[in-house]
C-alpha positions in Angstrom: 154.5 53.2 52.4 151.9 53.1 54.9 148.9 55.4 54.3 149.2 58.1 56.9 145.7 59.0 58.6 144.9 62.4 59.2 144.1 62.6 62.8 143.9 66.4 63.8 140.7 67.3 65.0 139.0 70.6 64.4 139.9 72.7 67.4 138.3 76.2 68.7 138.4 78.8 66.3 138.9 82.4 68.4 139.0 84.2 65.2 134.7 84.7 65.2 133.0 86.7 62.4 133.9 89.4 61.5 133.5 92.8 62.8 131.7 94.2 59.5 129.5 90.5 59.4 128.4 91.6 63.2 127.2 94.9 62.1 125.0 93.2 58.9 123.5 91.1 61.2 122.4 93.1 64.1 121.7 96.2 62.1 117.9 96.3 62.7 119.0 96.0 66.6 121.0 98.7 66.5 118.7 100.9 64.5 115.6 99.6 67.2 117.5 100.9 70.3 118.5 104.3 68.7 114.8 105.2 67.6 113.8 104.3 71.5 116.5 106.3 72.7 115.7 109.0 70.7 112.2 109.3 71.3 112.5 108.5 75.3 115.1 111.9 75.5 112.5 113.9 72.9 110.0 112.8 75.4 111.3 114.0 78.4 113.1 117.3 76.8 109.0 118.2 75.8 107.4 117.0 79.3 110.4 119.8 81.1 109.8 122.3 78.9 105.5 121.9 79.4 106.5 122.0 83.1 108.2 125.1 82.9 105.6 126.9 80.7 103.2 126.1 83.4 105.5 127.3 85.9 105.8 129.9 84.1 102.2 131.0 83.1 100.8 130.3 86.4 101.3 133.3 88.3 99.9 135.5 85.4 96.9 133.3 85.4 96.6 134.0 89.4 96.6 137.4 88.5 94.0 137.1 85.7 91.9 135.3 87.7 92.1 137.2 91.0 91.5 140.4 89.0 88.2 139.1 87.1 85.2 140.9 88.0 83.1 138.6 90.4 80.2 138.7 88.0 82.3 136.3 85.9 83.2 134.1 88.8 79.6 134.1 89.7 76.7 131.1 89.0 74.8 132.6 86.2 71.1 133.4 87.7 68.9 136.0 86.1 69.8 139.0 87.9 73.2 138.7 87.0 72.8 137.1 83.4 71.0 141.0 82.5 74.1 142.6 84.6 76.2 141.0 82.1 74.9 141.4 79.0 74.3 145.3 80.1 78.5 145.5 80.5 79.0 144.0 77.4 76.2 146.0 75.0 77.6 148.9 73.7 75.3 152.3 74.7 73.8 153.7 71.6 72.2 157.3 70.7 70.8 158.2 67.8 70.4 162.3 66.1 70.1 163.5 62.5 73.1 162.7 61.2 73.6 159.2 62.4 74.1 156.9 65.5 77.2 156.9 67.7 78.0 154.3 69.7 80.0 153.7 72.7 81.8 150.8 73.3 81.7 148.4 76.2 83.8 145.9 78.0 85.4 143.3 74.9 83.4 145.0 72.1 84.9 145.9 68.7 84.2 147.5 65.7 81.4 144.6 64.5 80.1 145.0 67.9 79.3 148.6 67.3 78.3 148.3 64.0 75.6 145.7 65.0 74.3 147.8 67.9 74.2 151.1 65.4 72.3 149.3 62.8 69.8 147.6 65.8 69.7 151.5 66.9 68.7 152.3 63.7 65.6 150.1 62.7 64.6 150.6 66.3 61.5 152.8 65.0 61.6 151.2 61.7 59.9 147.8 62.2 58.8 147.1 58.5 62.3 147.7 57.6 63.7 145.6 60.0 61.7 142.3 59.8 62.6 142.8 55.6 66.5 141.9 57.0 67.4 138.7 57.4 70.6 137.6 59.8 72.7 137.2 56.2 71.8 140.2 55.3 72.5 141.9 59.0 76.1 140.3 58.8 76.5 141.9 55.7 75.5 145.3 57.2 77.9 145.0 60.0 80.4 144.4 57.4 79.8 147.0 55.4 79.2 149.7 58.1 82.6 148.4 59.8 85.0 148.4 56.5 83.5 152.0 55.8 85.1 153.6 58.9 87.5 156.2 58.5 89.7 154.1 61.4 89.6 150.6 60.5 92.9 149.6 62.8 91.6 151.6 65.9 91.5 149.5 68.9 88.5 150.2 71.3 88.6 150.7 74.4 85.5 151.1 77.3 83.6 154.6 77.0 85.2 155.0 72.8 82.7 155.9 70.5 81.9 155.7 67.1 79.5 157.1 64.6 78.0 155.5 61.6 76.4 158.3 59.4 72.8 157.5 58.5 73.5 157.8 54.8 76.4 154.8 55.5 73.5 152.9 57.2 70.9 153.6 54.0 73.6 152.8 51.8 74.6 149.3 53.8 71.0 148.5 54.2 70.5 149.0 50.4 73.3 146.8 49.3 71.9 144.5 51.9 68.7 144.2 50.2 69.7 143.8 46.8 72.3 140.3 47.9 71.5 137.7 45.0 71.2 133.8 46.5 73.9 133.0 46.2 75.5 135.6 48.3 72.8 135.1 50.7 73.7 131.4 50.9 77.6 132.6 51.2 77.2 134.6 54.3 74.5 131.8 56.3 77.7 129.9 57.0 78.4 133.1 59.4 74.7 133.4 61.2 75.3 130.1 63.8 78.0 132.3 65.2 76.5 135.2 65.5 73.0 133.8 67.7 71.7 137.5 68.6 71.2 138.0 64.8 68.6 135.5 65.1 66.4 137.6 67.2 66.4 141.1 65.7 
């Protein structure tokens, strides 16, 4: 019998790979395109809401600004430089019993308790060039945690009184600061540059 030859040829195959084989190979793809599209809608859900918080704000800051004293919005020349470190320094007096304070524009309770102790060494020069600025901070400190108030919030024209024998007491403890506290509270002293000049 004749040898029969086998003369089919290979035709197109429709059937491709298969769905799950797809999915192996363009995996990466896939994952690429959905972090993009992720952050792209993340980006532009953050840029609307920044818009409206502007939107938002911006009247209020109008206000604010509108409303600020013109000192503030003024070039800073001598004359007014001493008008605004007058509305900002508390008004001190001193009697026998102690020094009361009254509080100006943005001062709090450190604020007062730095102005009471300044009113304090006012005619006590010896004393005062014995205190450093660690040792001031300390006394501020001190003078503000011994207040019978500690939560009051000031506003202009309030007052507070330090007794003299919380001032004596402060400056005492002041004094007797070992090194090491000393070296503890000179990380405070660059933030506080009045201190420097007593």
């Amino acid at each position: 019998m004749p040898n029969q030859l086998d003369f089919s040829m290979p035709g197109p195959q429709f059937n491709g790979p298969a769905p799950d084989n797809w999915f192996r190979q363009n995996w990466r793809k896939l994952a690429a395109v959905l972090i993009l599209a992720l952050l792209a809608t993340g980006t532009v859900y953050f840029y609307r809401n920044y818009q409206k918080r502007i939107a938002t704000l911006k009247p209020a800051l109008e206000k604010i600004i509108t409303s600020a004293s013109p000192i503030v919005n003024a070039p800073v020349t001598a004359a007014n430089d001493n008008q605004i470190k007058e509305t900002s320094t508390p008004k001190a007096t001193i009697d026998e019993s102690g020094v009361t304070v009254f509080a100006a524009k943005g001062n709090g309770q450190t604020h007062l308790a730095r102005q009471a102790l300044k009113e304090y060494l006012k005619d006590k020069p010896e004393l005062s060039q014995k205190i450093g600025a660690e040792q001031r901070i300390y006394i501020e400190d001190y003078l503000r945690k011994h207040l019978a108030d500690q939560s009051i919030v000031l506003h202009v024209g309030d007052q507070l009184t330090f007794s003299n024998n919380n001032i004596e007491n402060a400056i005492n403890a002041a004094l007797a600061l070992n090194d090491s506290q000393i070296k503890n509270l000179s990380q405070y002293v660059p933030l506080v540059p009045s201190l420097m000049t007593p």
